[in-house]
N, C-alpha and C positions, 0 to 999 in steps of 0.2 A: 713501608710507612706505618707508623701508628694511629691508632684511632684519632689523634689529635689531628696530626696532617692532615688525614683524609679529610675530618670534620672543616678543616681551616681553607683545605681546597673549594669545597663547596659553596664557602661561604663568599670566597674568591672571585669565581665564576655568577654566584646569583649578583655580586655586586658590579662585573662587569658586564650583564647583561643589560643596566640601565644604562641610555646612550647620555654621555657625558650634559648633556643640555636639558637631560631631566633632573639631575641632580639638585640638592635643595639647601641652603646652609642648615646648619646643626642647630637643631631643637633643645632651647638650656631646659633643665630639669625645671617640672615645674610650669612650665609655659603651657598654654593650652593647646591643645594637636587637630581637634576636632574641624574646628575653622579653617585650616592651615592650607591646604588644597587651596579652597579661593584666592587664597592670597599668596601664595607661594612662587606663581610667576611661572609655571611650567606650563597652564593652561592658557588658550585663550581665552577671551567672554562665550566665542562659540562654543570653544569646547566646553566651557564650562556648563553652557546651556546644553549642550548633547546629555551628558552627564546628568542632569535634573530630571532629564525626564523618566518617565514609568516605564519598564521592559514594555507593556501593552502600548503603552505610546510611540515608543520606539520601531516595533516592529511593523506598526500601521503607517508610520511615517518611510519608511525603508521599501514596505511594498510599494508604494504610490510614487515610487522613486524623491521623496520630497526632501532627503540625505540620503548620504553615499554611506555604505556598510565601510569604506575605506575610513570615512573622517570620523564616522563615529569609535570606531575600534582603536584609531588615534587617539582618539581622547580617553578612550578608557585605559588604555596603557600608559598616556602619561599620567591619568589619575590613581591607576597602579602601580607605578614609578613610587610617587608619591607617598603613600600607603604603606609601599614597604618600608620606604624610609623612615617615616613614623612609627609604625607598631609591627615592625620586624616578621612581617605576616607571606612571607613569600618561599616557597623549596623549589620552584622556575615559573621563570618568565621568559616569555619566545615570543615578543614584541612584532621580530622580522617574519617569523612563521602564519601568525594573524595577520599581520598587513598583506601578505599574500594569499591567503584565504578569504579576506574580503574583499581584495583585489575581482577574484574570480567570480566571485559572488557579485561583483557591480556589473561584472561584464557581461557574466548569463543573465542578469534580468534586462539591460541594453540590450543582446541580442533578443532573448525568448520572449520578453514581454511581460513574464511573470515570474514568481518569487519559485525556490526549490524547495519550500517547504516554510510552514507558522513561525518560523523562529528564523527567519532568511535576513544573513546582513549580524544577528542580535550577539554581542561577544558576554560568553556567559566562562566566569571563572569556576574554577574546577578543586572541588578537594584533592589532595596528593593520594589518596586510594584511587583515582580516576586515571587509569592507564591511556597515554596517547604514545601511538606510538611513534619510536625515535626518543622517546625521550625518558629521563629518569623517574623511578618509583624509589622513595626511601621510605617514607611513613615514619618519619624520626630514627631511622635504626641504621646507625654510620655504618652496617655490615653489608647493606642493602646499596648501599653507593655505586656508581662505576657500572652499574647495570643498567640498558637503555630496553624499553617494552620492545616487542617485535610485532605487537599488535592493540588495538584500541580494546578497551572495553566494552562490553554490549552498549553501555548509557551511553557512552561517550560515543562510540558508531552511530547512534540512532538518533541524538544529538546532533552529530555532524549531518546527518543525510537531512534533520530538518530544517537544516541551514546554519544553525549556533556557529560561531565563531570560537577558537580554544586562545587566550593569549598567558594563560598563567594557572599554575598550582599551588594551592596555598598549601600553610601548614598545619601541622599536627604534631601531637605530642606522641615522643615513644611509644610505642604500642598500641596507639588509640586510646587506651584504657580508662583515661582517667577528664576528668572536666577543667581543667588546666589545657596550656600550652606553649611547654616547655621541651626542646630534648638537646641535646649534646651535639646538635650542627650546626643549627642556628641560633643557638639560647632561646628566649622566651617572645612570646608574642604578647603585646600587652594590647589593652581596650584605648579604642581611638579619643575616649573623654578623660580619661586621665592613665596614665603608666602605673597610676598606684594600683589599677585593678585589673582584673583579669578577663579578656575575651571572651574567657569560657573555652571549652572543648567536647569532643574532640576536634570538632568542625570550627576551632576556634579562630584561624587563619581567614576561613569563609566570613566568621562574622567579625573580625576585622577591618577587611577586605569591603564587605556589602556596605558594612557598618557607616566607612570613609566615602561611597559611591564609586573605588576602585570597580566595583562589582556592582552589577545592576540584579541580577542573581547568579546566584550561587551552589553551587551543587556542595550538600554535606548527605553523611552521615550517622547516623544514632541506634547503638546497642541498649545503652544507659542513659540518653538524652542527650549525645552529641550535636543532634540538630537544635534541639528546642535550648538550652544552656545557652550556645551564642547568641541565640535568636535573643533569647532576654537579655542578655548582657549587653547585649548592642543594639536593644530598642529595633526590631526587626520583627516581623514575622516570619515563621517555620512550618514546616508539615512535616510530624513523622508519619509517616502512610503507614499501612498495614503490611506485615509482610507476604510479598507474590503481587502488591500491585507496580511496584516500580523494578527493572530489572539489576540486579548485582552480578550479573553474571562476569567472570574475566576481571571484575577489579581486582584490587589485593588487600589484603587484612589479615591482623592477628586472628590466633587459633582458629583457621579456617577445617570446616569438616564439625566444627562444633554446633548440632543442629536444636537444640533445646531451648535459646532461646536468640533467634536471628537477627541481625545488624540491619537496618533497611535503609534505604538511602532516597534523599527527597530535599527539594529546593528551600534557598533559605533567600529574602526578597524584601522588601520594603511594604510591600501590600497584598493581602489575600489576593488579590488580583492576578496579579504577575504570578502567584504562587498558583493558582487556576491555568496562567499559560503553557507555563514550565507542564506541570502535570498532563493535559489536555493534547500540551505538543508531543511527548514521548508515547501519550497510548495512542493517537494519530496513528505510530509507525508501529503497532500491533507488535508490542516487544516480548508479549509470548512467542511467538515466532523466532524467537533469535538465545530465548532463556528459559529451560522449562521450568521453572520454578512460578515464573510470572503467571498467574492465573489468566483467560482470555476475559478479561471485563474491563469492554471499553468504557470510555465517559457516558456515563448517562445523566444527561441534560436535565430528565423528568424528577431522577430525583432532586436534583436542584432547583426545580422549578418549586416543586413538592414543598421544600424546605423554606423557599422562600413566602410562599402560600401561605404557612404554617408561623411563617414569622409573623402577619400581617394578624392573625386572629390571635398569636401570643404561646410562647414555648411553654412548653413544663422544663424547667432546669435542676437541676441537683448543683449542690456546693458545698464545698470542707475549705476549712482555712486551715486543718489541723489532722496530719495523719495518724494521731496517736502514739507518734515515735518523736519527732522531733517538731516542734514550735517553731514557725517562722517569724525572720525579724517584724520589728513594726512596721516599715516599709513595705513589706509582703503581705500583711494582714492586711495596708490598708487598702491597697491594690485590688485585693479580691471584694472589698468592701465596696468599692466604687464602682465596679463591675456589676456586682448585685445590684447595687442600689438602683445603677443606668438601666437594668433588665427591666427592675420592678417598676421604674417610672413610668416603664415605654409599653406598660400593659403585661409582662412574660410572668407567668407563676414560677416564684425562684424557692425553691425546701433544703432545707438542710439533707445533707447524704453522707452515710456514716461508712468512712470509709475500712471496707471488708477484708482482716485480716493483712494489712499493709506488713505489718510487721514483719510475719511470717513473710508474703511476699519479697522483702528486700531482704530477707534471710538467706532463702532459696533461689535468688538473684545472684547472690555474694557468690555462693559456694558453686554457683551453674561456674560464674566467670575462672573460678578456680579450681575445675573439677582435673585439669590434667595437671594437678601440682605447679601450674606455672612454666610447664617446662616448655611450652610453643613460644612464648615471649621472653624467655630466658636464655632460650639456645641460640635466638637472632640480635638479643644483649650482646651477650657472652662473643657470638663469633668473632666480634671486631675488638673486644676487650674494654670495652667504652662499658662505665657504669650506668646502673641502673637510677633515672633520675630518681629524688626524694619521693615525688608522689607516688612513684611505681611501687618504692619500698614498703610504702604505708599502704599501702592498696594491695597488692601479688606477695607475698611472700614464698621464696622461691622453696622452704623446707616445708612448706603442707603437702600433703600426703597425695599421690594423685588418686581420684575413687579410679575402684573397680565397677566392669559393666554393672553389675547387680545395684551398685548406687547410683550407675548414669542413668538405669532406664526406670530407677526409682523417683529420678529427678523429676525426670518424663512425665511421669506418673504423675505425680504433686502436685506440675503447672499443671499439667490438662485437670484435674480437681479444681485447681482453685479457678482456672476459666470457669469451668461449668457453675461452681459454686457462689461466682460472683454475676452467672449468669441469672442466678437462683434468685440473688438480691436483688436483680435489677426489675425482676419477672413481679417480687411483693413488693417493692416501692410503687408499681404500676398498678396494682391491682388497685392502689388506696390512692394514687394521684393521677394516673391517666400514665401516657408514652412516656419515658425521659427522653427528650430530645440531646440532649448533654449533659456535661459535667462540668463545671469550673471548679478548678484548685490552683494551689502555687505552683511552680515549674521546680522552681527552690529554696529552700526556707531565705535564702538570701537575695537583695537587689546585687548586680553587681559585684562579685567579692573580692577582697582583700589576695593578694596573692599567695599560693599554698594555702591557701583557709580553707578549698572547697571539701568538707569532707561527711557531706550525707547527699545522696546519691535519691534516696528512696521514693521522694516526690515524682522524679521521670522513672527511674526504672521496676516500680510497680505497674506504670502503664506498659513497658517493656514489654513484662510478662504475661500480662493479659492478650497484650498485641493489638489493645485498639489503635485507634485515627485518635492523632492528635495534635491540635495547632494551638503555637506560640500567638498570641495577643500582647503587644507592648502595650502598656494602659500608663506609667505616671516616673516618677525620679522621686529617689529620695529625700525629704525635707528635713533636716536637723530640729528646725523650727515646729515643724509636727510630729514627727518620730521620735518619741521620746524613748528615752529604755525603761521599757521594763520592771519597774523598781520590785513588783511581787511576783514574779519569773518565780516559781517551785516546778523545778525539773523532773520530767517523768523518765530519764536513762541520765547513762552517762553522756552519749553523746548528744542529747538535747542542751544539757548542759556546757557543754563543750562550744555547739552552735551558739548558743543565746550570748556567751561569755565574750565570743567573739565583737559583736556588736557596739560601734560607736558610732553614734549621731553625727556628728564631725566629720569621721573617714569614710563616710557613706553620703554625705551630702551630694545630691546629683546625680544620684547611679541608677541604673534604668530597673524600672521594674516594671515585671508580667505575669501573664497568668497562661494556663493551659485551657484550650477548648477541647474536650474528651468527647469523642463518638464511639460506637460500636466500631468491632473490627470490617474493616473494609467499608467504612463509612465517608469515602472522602467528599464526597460531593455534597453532603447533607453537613459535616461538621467544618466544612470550609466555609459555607452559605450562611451558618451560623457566627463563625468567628471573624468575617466579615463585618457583620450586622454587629457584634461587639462591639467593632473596632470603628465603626462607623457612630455609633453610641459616647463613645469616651474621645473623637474626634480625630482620629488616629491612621483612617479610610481614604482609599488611595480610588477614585472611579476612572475608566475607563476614559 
């Protein structure tokens, strides 16, 4: 068979794996999708009501036995039924494999009395790098098909033992590479508020998925801001954690063996909240132990207590709306504006922070992602004969040169400078304003984007590089009515220019925008505590 077929089979089987009575008439172009779940007739009012609530509410309700992990797992599957139908955000679904799984999960807490772990009963969707096994891993790349795991990955193990529930894999775009999500089996996955724009990626299936409440959380990914992209695009919160706190061990991913600047993986949710459970449940099952990479640093409470102390007397914050490379739209600038503003009202000393050497950074970002000529994502292209989608072309070019060691351990070199170097900055902005508690900046010069428009990276994967903690804050939607463009925009690159030109009031009206909460590396407990309290600030705050 040719790549075609195989891709066409695929698409076959995910569409017969929704049971005939989830199905949903045809959404005409243009119509609104967001809504569409309530009213689509697949749920009941219960299910609909399972579905509303918070992972943290959920799983308190499933201990006390007050729902069955069976009905609620129902409803999330036919609300992921739904979800794919609308934004094409699915690479499997095993409806009958969770209904069985929390089958057993009712039954052991009927006999035992108590739950098998913090996430007991809870059906958390899963990125398609998330190996379960029996079942298939593609990651967008129709060479990859036809091959079923023989075993779980460490998350996904440690996950199941804390009880989670697996009913679906969302999707991703070829190669992960890019903040799109598109590939050659499924076509495109688009944003649950309109098809004109983009989920994001690479974890953009995830924020699809969360986006619609197919997904209560969501397990993503982020090299270059895979996690935090969808988070904003779909009005969600994210955590990229630091790498060595969450385990990756056994998933699958492009250029693996590439250690200079690490992929980490970390929950994408509706609320700091839930994104504290998700985190809290997997260090529970001490996943050093199972992945050496994961450092052993359990949760610690004290710094969160600490953080939130700290809230009460008022932070010191740092802020840029402008990384010296490219200008975000008006939507973006106003976003971080409103954020400030909410800091300053509520007592927090908020300073301007000049961000250090960005440029550079997304320089040596670029060339890290294509240091082996492109040939590990081109060789699992190529195998099936299926092309390279558009954004991969504009992104990897398959004839740059691969470096030699002497420039990989020069790379090496560089980040660990510009860590230390931005350590330097953060040491004299202290000396002259006291701690930086955080950092706020944009996620992306863009709300939302237009489809194939995504094309500056630099706002997340300068954090990348550095490797701190950092969480997605949804704060507002675009207004035509206040978002004006522009009019004296004088561009500082080509591609600033490039992004600004893009921009119209109009095609942007409604589209979600956010912001980034920036901690030190390994700071999740302190810069989660914080991006809470934002979120709680701009009214956005999900409680217990």
């Amino acid at each position: 068979m040719g790549w075609q077929d195989i891709a066409a089979d695929k698409r076959s089987r995910i569409a017969a794996s929704i049971p005939a009575e989830w199905n949903i008439k045809p959404i005409p172009d243009g119509q609104a999708t967001f809504d569409y779940p309530a009213t689509s007739g697949v749920l009941s009012s219960q299910e609909l009501d399972l579905t509303g609530y918070s992972a943290t509410e959920l799983v308190a309700k499933l201990a006390k036995g007050e729902v069955k992990s069976v009905d609620v797992t129902l409803a999330f599957c036919k609300r992921a039924a739904v979800a794919q139908q609308l934004t094409n955000c699915v690479h499997e679904f095993f409806p009958e494999l969770a209904l069985k799984q929390a089958k057993e999960l009712d039954e052991y807490l009927a006999k035992e009395g108590k739950t098998v772990g913090p996430l007991h009963g809870l059906p958390i969707s899963l990125k398609d790098q998330l190996r379960v096994k029996g079942l298939e891993t593609s990651m967008g790349y129709v060479s990859w098909l036809g091959k079923h795991d023989e075993e779980d990955s460490v998350l996904t193990a440690l996950l199941r033992k804390a009880g989670a529930v697996f009913y679906v894999k969302t999707s991703v775009p070829q190669t992960l590479m890019v903040c799109e999500t598109v590939n050659n089996i499924i076509g495109r996955t688009t944003n649950p508020r309109s098809k004109q724009w983009s989920c994001g990626g690479s974890s953009g299936g995830e924020g699809a998925m969360v986006g619609l409440r197919g997904g209560i959380i969501g397990v993503g990914t982020d090299i270059g801001g895979s996690i935090r992209i969808p988070s904003a695009f779909n009005f969600l919160y994210g955590i990229r954690p630091s790498h060595g706190r969450m385990p990756y061990g056994k998933m699958a991913n492009s250029m693996e063996g590439q250690e200079t600047v690490h992929s980490v993986v970390g929950p994408i949710a509706h609320s700091a909240v839930d994104l504290r459970l998700f985190l809290t449940s997997v260090l529970q099952e001490k996943p050093w132990e199972y992945d050496s990479k994961v450092i052993p640093l359990p949760w610690d409470s004290s710094k969160e207590d600490a953080a939130k102390a700290k809230l009460k007397s008022g932070l010191t914050v740092g802020f840029f709306n402008f990384d010296g490379n490219v200008l975000p739209h008006p939507p973006v600038l106003r976003g971080v504006e409103l954020v400030v503003d909410s800091l300053k009202k509520n007592g927090h000393k908020v300073l301007p922070w000049a961000p250090y050497k960005h440029d550079f950074a997304v320089d040596l970002i670029n060339k890290i992602y294509v240091a082996d000529g492109c040939a590990d994502v081109y060789k699992d292209i190529n195998a099936s004969g299926e092309p390279a989608i558009p954004n991969i072309k504009n992104l990897l070019n398959p004839d740059l040169p691969e470096a030699n060691m002497v420039e990989a351990w020069n790379a090496n070199l560089q980040k660990w400078n510009f860590q230390v170097d931005y350590l330097t900055k953060i040491r004299e902005f202290e000396a002259q304003n006291g701690e930086l508690d955080c950092i706020i900046a944009p996620i992306s010069p863009t709300a939302a984007i237009r489809h194939n428009q995504f094309k500056y990276y630099g706002y997340a994967s300068a954090i990348n590089l550095l490797d701190f903690t950092s969480v997605v804050v949804p704060v507002t939607f675009a207004d035509k009515n206040v978002d004006k463009k522009n009019t004296e925009f004088k561009p500082v690159s080509e591609m600033d220019e490039t992004v600004q030109a893009e921009y119209d009031p109009e095609a942007y009206h409604g589209a979600p925008v956010a912001v980034q909460v920036i901690g030190r590396r390994l700071s999740e407990e302190k810069t989660l505590a914080i991006a809470e309290e934002v979120g709680r600030l701009l009214g956005n705050a999900i409680t217990p």
